[in-house]
N, C-alpha and C positions, 0 to 999 in steps of 0.2 A: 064033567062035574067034579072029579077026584084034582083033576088040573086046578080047578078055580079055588078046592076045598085046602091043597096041599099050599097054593098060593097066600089063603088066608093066615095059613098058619106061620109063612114063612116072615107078613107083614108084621104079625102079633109078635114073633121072638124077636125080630129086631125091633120093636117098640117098647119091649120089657128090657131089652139090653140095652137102650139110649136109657129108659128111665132107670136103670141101676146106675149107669155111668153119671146120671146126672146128680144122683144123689149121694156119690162116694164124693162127686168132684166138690159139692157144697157141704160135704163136711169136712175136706180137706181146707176147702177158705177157712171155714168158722174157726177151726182148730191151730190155725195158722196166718191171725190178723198180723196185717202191718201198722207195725206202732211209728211213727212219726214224732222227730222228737223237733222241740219246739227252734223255730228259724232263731240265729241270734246273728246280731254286728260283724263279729268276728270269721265268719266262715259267705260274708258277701263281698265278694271283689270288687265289683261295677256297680253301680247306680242306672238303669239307664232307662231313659224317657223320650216319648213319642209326641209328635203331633195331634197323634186322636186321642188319645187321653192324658190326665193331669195324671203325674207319679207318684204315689201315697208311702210314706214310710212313715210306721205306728209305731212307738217308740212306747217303752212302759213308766216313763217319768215324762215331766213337762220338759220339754222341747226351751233351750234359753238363748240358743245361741246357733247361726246358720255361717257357712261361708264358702264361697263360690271363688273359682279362682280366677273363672273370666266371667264378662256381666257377657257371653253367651247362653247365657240359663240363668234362668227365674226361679228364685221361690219364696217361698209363705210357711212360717210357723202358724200352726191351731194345735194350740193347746201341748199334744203327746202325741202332733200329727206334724209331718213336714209334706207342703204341697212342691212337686217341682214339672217345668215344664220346659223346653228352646225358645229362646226369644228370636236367636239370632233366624236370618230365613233363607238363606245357606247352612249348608250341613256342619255344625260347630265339632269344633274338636275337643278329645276329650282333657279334663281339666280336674283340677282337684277338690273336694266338696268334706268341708268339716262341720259338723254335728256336735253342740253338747247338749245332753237331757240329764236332769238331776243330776250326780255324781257320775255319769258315764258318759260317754262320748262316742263316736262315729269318724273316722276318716277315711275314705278312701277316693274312686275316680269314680265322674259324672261323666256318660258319653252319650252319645245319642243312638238311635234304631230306627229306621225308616220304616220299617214295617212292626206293627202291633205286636207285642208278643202277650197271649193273656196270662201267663206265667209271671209275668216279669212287671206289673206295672203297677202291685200293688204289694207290700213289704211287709208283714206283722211280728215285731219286734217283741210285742207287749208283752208273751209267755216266758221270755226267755230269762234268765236269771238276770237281778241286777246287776247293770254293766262293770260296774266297781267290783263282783266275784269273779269277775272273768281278767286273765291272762291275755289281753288283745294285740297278738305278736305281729297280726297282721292289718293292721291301722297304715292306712295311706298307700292300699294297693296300688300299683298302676298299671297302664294300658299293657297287651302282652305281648306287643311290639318290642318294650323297653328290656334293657338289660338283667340281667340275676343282681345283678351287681346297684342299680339304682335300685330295684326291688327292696333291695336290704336296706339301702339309702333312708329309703320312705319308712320302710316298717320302724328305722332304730328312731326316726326324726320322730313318728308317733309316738313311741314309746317314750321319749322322753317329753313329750310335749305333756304326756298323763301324767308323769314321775309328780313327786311331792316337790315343792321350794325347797330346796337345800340352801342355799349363801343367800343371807343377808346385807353382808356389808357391802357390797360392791355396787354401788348407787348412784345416780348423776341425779338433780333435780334441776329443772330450771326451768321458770314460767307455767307454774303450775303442773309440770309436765314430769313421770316419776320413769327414769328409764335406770334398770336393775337386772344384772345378770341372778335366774332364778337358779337355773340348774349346769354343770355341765358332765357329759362323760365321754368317754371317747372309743375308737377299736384302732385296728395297727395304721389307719393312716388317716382317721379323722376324727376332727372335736363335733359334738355333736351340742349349740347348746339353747337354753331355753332362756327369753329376754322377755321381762314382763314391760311393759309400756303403761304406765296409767294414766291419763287424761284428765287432768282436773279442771283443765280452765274449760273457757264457753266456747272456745274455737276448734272446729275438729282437727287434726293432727294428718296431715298425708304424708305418707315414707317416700322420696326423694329415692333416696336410697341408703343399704347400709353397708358400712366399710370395715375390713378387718385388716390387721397389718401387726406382725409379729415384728418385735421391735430388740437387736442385740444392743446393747450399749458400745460403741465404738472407744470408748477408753480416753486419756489426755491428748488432747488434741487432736483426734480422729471423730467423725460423723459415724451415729446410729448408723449401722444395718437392719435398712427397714425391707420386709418382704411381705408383700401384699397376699393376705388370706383368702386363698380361693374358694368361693362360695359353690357348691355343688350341689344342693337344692337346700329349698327354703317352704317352709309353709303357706308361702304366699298372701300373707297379708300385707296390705297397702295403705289403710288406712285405719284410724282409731278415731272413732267419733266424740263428742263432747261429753265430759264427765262418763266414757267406757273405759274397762282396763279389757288390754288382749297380752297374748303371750305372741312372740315373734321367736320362729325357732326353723335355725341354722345348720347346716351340716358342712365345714370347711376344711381344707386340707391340712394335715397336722403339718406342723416344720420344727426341726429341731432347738432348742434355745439354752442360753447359756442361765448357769442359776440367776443371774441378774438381770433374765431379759421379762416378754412381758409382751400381752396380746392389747392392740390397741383396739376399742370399738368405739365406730362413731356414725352417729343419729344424723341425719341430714333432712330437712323439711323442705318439700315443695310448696313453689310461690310462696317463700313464710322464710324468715332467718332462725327460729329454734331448733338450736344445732345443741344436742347433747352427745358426752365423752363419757367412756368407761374404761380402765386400766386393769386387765386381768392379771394378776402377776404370775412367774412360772409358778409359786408354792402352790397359786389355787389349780393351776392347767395337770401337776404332777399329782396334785389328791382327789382328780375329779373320778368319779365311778366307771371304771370300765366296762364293757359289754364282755 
């Protein structure tokens, strides 16, 4: 009887002791919530979307503008939502995916995930400040395969792809077609620049490709010193459709020039002869904004 009595006793102090501990530990939560602060553009690397479900990124302005860098991946603007999905049905690789919503914008990499992740497949943008208050150093992430060094690539190409139109004058029209160097700036071995395109006629516009060629003047009787501009990445647009304007924007290797030399750009059209010229001279390449 003293056995069973001593046993009771022994159950009841440790049931008073779990309920002390339980109620230090629940005032230790309360007194120490975790604050979350709200998800925004700039601190998402990847994009990345599955099979079993469509990818929701909620953006806090209307959604104006999508663009994919391979038609391996699908999506749909609604509204201040963007839908994204794999079209291709092999495993696509990852590719680059730009966003504009009201004044702000989105660039970074689209890849795919075989398996669901429920973390990861739906994005709320809405709380975060508008895009336009934000510093978004890191625009046009990519995969983490790739080097430090194209990483920078990408982030200065966004950056300047946000920057405001600086040059006006440097303009080719032709065939209702308005091709105009908007911006440029550069760091120790590359121009970085930004080329508006605007489409005014009724046919859409597909990029052939485009050409760059730093051009020395060869003097009386001697030929130009022409040295072709290596393109190192590019924002990947290919086309401009009927009555759109896009930005097309460059990252190429610097070359040295003489004060009378001068960057040649030229617009080449698939299946189509609208071929437009732009003539950068050194004075604009030597006052463009450095990083």
């Amino acid at each position: 009887m003293k056995a069973l009595y001593r046993a009771s006793l022994l159950l009841l102090s440790a049931a008073l002791s779990f309920n002390c501990f339980a109620q230090a530990d629940s005032t230790i939560v309360q007194n120490d919530p975790i604050v979350e602060e709200p998800l925004t553009p700039d601190k998402v690397d990847t994009i990345w979307v599955f099979r079993e479900r469509t990818t929701l990124l909620i953006f806090n302005t209307p959604v104006s503008t999508m663009d994919i860098g391979t038609r391996d991946y699908g999506g749909q603007i609604d509204g201040t939502t963007v839908l994204l999905k794999p079209i291709n049905k092999t495993e696509p690789a990852p590719t680059s995916i730009y966003i504009r919503h009201g004044e702000g914008f989105y660039s970074g990499t689209i890849a795919f995930k075989p398996v669901l992740d429920p973390k990861l497949w739906m994005l709320d943008f809405s709380k975060a400040k508008k895009q336009e208050e934000l510093i978004n150093a890191s625009r046009a992430i990519t995969p983490e395969s790739e080097t430090i060094a194209n990483q920078t690539l990408s982030r200065r190409l966004g950056y300047i792809e946000a920057a405001k139109d600086r040059y006006k004058q440097l303009a080719d029209v032709f065939d209702k077609i308005v091709f105009a160097v908007a911006e440029i700036m550069y760091d120790e071995d590359t121009y970085y620049l930004k080329i508006l395109v605007s489409n005014r006629s009724d046919r859409p516009y597909e990029i052939d490709f485009m050409d760059f060629a730093f051009v020395a003047p060869g003097g009386k009787g001697k030929n130009d010193v022409i040295t072709p501009g290596k393109i190192k990445t590019d924002n990947l647009i290919n086309k401009i459709g009927e009555k759109e304007l896009k930005y097309l924007c460059y990252a190429i290797g610097r070359h040295d020039l003489p004060s009378d030399g001068r960057l040649e750009i030229s617009l080449r059209e698939r299946n189509g002869s609208r071929r437009l010229d732009l003539v950068v001279g050194y004075k604009d390449l030597e006052e463009a904004k450095s990083f």
